[in-house]
C-alpha positions in Angstrom: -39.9 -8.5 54.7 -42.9 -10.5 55.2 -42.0 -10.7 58.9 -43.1 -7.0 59.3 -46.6 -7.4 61.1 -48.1 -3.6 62.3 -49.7 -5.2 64.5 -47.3 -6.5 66.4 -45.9 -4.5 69.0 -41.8 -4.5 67.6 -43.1 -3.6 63.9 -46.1 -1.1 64.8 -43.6 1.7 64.4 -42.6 0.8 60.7 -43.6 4.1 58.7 -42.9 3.6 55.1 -43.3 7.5 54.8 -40.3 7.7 57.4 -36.9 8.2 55.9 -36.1 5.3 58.4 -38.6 3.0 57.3 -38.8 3.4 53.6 -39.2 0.3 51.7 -35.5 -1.4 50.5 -34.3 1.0 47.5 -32.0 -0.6 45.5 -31.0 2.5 44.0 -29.6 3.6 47.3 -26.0 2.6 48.2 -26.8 0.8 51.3 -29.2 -1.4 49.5 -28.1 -1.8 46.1 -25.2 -4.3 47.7 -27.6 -6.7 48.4 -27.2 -9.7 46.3 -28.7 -13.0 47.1 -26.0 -14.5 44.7 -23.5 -13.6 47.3 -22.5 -15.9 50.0 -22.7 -13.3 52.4 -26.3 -12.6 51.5 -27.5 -15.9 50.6 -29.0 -16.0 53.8 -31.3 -13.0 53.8 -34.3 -14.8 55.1 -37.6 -12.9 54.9 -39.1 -14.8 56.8 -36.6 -14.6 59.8 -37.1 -11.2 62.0 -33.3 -10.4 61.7 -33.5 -10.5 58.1 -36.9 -8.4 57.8 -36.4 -4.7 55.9 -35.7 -2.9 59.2 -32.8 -5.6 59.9 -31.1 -5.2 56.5 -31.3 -1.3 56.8 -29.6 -1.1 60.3 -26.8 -4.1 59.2 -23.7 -2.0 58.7 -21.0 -3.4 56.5 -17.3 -4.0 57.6 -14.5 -2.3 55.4 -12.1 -5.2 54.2 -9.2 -5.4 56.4 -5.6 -4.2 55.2 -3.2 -7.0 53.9 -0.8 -7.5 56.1 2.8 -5.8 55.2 5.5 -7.8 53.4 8.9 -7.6 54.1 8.7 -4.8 50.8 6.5 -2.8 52.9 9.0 -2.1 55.3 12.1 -1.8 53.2 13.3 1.5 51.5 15.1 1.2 48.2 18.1 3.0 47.5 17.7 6.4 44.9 19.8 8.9 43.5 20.8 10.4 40.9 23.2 9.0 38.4 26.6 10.0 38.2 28.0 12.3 34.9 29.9 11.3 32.4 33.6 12.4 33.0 34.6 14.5 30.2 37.9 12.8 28.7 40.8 15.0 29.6 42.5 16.8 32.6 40.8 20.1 34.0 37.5 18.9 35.7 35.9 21.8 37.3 35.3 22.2 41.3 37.5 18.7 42.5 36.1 18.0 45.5 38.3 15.4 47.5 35.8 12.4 47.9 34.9 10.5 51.2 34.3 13.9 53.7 30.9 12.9 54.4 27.5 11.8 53.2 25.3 14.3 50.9 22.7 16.2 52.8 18.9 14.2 53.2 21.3 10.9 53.4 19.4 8.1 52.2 19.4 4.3 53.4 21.8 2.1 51.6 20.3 -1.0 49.8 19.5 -3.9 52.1 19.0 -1.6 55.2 15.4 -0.9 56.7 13.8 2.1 56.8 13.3 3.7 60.5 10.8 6.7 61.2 13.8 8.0 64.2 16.0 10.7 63.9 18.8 9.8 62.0 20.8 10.1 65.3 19.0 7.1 67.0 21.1 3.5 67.4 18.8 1.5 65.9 19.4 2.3 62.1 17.6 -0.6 60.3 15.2 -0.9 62.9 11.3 -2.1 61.6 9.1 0.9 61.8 7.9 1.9 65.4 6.2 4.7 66.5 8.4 7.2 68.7 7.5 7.7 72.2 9.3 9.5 74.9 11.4 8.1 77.3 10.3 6.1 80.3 11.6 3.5 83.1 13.2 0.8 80.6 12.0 -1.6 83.6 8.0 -0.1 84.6 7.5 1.1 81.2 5.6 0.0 78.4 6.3 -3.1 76.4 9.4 -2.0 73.9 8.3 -2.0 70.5 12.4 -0.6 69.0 15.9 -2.0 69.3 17.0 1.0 71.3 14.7 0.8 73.8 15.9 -2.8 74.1 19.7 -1.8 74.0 19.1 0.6 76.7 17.6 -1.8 79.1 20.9 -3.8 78.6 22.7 -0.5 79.2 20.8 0.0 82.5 20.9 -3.5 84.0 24.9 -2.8 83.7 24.6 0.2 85.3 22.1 -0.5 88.8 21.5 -4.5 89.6 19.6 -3.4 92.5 16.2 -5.2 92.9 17.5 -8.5 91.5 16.8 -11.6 94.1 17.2 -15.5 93.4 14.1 -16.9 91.9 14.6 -20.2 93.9 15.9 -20.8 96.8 19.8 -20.7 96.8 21.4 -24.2 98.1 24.3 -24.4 100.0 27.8 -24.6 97.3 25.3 -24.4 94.4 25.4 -20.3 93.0 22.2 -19.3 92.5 21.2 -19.5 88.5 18.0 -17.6 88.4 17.2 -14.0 89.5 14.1 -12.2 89.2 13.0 -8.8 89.2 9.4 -7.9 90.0 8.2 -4.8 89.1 4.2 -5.0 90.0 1.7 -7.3 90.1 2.3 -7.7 86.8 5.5 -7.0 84.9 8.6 -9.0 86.5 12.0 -9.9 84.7 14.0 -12.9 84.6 17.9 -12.9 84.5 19.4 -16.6 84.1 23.3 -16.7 84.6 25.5 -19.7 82.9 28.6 -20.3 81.7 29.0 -21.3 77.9 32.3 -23.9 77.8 33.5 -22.2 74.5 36.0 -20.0 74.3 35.1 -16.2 73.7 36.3 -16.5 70.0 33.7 -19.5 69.3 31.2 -18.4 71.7 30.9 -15.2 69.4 30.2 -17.7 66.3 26.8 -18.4 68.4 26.7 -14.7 68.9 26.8 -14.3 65.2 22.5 -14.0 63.8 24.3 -15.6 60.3 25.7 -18.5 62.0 23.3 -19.0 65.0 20.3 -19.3 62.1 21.8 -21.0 59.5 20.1 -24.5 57.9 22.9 -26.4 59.4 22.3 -25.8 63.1 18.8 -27.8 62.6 20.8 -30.9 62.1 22.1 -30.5 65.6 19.7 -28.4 68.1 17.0 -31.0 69.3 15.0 -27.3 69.9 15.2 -26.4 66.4 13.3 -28.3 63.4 14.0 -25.1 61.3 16.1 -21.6 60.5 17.2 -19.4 58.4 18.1 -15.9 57.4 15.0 -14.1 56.1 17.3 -10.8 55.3 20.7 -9.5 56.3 21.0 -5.8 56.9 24.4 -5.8 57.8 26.8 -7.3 59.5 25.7 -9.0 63.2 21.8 -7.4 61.8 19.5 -9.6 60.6 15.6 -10.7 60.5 15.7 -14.5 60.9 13.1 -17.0 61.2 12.8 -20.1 63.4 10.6 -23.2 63.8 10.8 -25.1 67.1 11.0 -28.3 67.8 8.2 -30.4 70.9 10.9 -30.8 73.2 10.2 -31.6 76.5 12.2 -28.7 77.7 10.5 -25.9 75.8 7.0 -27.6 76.7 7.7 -27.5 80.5 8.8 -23.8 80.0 6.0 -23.2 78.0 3.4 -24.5 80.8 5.2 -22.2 83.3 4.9 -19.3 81.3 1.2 -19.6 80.7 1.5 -20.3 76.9 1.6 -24.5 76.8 0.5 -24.0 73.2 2.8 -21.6 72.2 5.4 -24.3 71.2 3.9 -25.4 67.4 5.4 -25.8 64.3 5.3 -22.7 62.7 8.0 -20.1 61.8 8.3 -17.1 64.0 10.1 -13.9 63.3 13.1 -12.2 65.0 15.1 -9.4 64.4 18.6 -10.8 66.0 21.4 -8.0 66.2 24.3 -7.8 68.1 26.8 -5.0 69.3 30.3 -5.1 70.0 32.0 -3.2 73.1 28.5 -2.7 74.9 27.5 -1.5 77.3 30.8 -1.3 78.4 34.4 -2.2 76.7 35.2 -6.6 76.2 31.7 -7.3 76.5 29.3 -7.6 73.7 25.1 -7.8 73.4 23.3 -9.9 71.6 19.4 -9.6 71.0 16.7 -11.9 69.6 13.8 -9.5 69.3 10.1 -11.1 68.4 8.6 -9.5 65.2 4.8 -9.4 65.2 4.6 -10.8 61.3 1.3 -8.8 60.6 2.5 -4.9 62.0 6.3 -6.0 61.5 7.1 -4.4 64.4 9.2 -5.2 67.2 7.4 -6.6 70.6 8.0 -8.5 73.5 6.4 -12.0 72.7 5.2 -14.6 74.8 5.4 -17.8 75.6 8.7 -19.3 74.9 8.8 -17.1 71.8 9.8 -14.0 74.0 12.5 -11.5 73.3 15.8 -12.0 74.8 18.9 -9.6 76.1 22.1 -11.7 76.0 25.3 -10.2 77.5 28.6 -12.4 76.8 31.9 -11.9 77.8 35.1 -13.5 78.4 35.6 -15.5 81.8 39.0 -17.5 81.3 38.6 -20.8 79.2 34.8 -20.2 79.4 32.3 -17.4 78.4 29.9 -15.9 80.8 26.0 -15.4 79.6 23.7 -13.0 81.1 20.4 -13.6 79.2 16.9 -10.6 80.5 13.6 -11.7 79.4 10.5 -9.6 80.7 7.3 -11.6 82.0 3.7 -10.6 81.9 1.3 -12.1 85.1 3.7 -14.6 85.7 3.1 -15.7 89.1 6.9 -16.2 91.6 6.0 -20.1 91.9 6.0 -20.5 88.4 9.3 -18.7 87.7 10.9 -21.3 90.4 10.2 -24.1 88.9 11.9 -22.9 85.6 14.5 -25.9 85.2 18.1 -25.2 85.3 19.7 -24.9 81.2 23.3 -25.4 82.8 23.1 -29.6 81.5 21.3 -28.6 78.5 23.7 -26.0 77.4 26.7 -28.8 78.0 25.0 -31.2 76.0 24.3 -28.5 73.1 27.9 -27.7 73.1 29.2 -31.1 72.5 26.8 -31.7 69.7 28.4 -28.1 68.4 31.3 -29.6 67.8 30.8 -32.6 66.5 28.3 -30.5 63.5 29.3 -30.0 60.4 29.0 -26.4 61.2 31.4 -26.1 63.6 33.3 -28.0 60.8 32.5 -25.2 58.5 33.5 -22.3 60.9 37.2 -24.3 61.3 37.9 -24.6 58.3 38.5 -20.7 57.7 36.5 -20.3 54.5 35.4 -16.9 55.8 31.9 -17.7 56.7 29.9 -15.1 59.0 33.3 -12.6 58.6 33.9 -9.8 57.0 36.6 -7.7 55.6 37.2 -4.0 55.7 38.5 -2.2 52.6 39.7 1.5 52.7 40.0 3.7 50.2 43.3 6.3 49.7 44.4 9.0 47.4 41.4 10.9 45.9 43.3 14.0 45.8 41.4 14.8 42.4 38.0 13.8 43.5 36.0 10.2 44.0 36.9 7.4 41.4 35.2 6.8 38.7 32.3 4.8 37.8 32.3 2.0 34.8 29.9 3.6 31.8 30.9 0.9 29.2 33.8 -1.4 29.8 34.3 -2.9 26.0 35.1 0.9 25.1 36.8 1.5 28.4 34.4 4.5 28.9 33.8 6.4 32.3 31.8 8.3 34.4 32.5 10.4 37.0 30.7 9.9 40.5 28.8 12.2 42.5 30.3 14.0 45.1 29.8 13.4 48.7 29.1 9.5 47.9 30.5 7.2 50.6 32.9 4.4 49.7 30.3 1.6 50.8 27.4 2.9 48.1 30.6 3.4 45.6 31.4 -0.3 45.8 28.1 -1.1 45.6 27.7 0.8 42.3 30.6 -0.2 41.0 29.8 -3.8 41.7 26.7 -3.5 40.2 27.3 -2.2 37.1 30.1 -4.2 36.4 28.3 -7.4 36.9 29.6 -8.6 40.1 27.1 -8.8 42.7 29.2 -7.7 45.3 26.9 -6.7 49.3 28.9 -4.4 50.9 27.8 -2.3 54.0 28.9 0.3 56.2 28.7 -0.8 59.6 29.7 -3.7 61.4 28.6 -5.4 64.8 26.4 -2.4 65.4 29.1 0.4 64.6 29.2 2.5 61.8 32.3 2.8 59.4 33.8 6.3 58.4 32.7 6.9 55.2 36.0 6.0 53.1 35.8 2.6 54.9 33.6 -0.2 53.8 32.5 -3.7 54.9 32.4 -6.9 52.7 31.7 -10.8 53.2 35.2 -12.5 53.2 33.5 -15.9 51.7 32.1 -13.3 48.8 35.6 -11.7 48.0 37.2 -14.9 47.7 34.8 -15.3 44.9 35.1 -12.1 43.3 38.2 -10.1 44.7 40.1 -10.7 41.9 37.8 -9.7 39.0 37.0 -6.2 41.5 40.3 -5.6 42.1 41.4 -6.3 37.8 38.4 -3.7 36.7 39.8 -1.1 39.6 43.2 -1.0 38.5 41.6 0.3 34.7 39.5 2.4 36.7 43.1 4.3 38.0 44.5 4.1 34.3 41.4 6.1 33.2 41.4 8.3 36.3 45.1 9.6 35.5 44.1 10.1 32.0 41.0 11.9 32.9 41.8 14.4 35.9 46.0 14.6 35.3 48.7 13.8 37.6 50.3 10.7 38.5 47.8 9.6 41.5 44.8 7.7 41.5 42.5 5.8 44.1 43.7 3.1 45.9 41.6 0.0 47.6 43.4 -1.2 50.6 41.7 -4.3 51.6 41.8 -6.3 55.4 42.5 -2.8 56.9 41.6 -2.3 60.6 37.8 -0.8 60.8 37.7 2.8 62.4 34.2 3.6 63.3 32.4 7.1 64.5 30.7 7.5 67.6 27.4 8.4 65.7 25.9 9.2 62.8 26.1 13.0 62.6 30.1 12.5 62.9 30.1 11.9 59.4 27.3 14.8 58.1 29.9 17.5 57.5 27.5 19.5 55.4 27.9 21.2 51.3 31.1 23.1 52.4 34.4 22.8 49.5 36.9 20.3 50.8 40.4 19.5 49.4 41.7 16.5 50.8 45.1 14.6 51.6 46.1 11.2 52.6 47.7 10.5 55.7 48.9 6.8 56.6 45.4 4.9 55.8 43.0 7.4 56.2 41.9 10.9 54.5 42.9 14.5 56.4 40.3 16.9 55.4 40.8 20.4 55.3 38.0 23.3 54.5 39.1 25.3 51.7 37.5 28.8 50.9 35.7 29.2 47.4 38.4 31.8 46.7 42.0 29.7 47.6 40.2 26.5 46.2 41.8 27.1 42.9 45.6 27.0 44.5 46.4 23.8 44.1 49.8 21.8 43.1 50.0 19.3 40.3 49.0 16.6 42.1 46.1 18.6 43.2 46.7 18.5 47.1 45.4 21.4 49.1 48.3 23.9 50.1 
């Protein structure tokens, strides 16, 4: 303040009786924050002009930025009412045959991400993106979702016009590298090569659990680091990676405009992959950047960018068809990409001679999975372990699909069984569920001893001679989408028919003519 001269021209103005110019009030909220014991006003000068009264009155103070979301912030638990306690004798009101569908306002199972879509959108699990309406997958916008990313697969498949070789094409040589410019400055790059594995291996690579497990750094000269951050389901996964200086990435790097962007730091990716798509034999496989602050999906840069892979068979070999979309990246740059067909030789033979290729042959069930099928629930859903030292029951609530029902059961028997209902991007019919083969070779057994009381208890608590039956290693049957399996709060009897339930709508007033067994007529 003792800068503030009324004679000079700047501080002339300075009217203490102006509301503007009143002396500092420390009573005031703007004022009363001043605290020379703070760093950030240690430095209030009075004798510097910016730190004179007018200066501290005009300073405004910046709100403390948000901490950035954890991996919590963007997952939904699972919640729901607990199941009853089944009343110990035959007679139980209202059976409802169990597996017809999901209960209204269906809620995400445990380990899957929340999405703010419609529930009818592909990309269940997908980190949170804001919705906007559909535009050209190639001149659009950067995606920010899974299905916007799925979709540009879907349309390279279905219109390759525009695509022309980004070098030019020597004579007996096919051409390896295609681009696709869109303006001055969006343009795509498509890279063609031939992976010599055979389709069944070449889908281990395929595989988000296999592709980022530890192991893999012991062999990939681009890799000092991976792992799987979180598994959502089967062939969904947010991974992490840590890349290695090699001379390859750093000559990509430079092309791309990012010669920095290869450091030793972990980067995020959500890495999912979809069977039969877009079309029959031939399966996708994205790596899709994840901005770690807004855990949202984006395009990336540098040599971290997200990647489309296509795969399918081609004899002995597999064919790979890997989309990445460039920013300002000028046609002489995206010639001089180098070729990956030596590299990818080279990272094949050092594939096999890994210990996890060692792993993957020696059939311990690693990265598979196992379907199990549910049958005979003529007198509604199995039962749910209340204390097993008593051999007391509960029942379970209606509508509940078999995946949550293993996972409850698992639970609160004390086997930490995961168990999911999709697999490879495709959703299971409700009475179907998916587990880790490598995990039921652990636990199988014990499951399989505590559901065989669970049937004992079931025929002493609803009657008859049937009770549930696990059928495990079945073949998966899948729905188109999700709404195939929403059937609504209608009454339904049901009947088993080879491997799979027959439902048939019963009205409220024939829903008490039932047989013995307690099959619908």
């Amino acid at each position: 303040d003792a800068a503030v001269d009324p004679g000079h021209p700047a501080d002339a103005a300075v009217d203490p009786g102006h509301p503007a110019d009143a002396a500092v009030d420390p009573g005031l909220p703007a004022d009363a924050a001043v605290d020379p014991g703070l760093p950030a006003d240690a430095a209030v000068d009075p004798g510097h002009p910016a730190d004179t009264a007018v200066g501290r009155r005009r300073r405004r103070r910046r709100a403390p930025t948000p901490a950035a979301p954890g991996l919590d912030g963007f997952v939904r638990a699972r919640e729901g009412p607990g199941p009853t306690l089944a009343p110990d004798g035959p007679g139980r009101p209202g059976p409802r045959a169990w597996g017809a569908g999901v209960r209204a306002g269906w809620e995400a199972p445990r380990g899957q991400v929340r999405e703010d879509r419609a529930p009818e959108s592909v990309e269940w699990g997908a980190p949170l993106s804001s919705p906007r309406p559909p535009t050209d997958v190639w001149a659009g916008p950067e995606a920010t979702s899974l299905e916007e990313l799925f979709q540009r697969a879907a349309t390279f498949m279905e219109d390759q016009d525009g695509w022309e070789p980004a070098r030019p094409v020597q004579e007996g040589v096919p051409a390896s590298h295609f681009c696709k410019t869109i303006d001055s400055n969006v343009s795509y790059l498509l890279t063609q090569c031939h992976l010599p594995l055979p389709f069944d291996q070449a889908l281990w690579i395929l595989n988000p659990e296999v592709f980022y497990d530890p192991l893999r750094a012991e062999f990939d000269p681009v890799v000092s680091e991976c792992r799987v951050v979180r598994l959502f389901a089967p062939g969904d996964a947010l991974v992490s990676r840590k890349m290695t200086s090699h001379p390859l990435l750093l000559t990509v790097g430079s092309l791309l405009g990012m010669p920095g962007s290869v450091k030793a730091q972990d980067s995020l990716f959500r890495s999912v992959r979809r069977r039969d798509f877009p079309r029959p034999g031939m399966w996708c496989f994205i790596t899709a950047c994840v901005d770690p602050v807004q855990m949202m999906i984006c395009e990336g840069q540098g040599v971290e960018r997200t990647r489309i892979v296509l795969a399918e068979e081609d004899g002995d070999r597999t064919s790979f068809r890997e989309i990445v979309r460039l920013h300002r990246i000028p046609k002489w740059a995206v010639a001089k990409i180098p070729s990956f067909s030596d590299f990818v030789d080279e990272w094949v033979q050092t594939f096999r001679a890994s210990r996890l290729y060692a792993v993957l042959e020696s059939g311990t069930g690693f990265g598979e999975y196992l379907v199990i099928s549910i049958r005979k629930c003529e007198r509604g859903p199995p039962l749910l372990p209340a204390n097993l030292q008593e051999d007391q029951w509960m029942h379970t609530e209606a509508g509940v699909s078999l995946p949550e029902y293993l996972q409850r059961f698992g639970e609160l028997a004390g086997l930490p069984l995961e168990v999911y209902d999709r697999i490879d991007g495709q959703h299971l019919v409700p009475y179907q569920a998916a587990v880790s083969q490598l995990l039921w070779n652990q636990l199988g057994e014990a499951f399989l001893e505590l559901f065989r009381r669970q049937r004992t208890a079931y025929r002493r608590i609803n009657g008859g001679s049937s009770a549930p039956t696990l059928k495990v290693g079945v073949e998966g049957r899948f729905v188109a989408s999700k709404e195939a399996v929403e059937l609504g709060p209608v009454a339904y009897g049901g009947r088993v028919t080879g491997t799979f339930l027959d439902f048939r709508e019963i009205s409220r007033e024939t829903s008490g003519s039932r047989s013995r067994c307690g099959s619908a007529h």
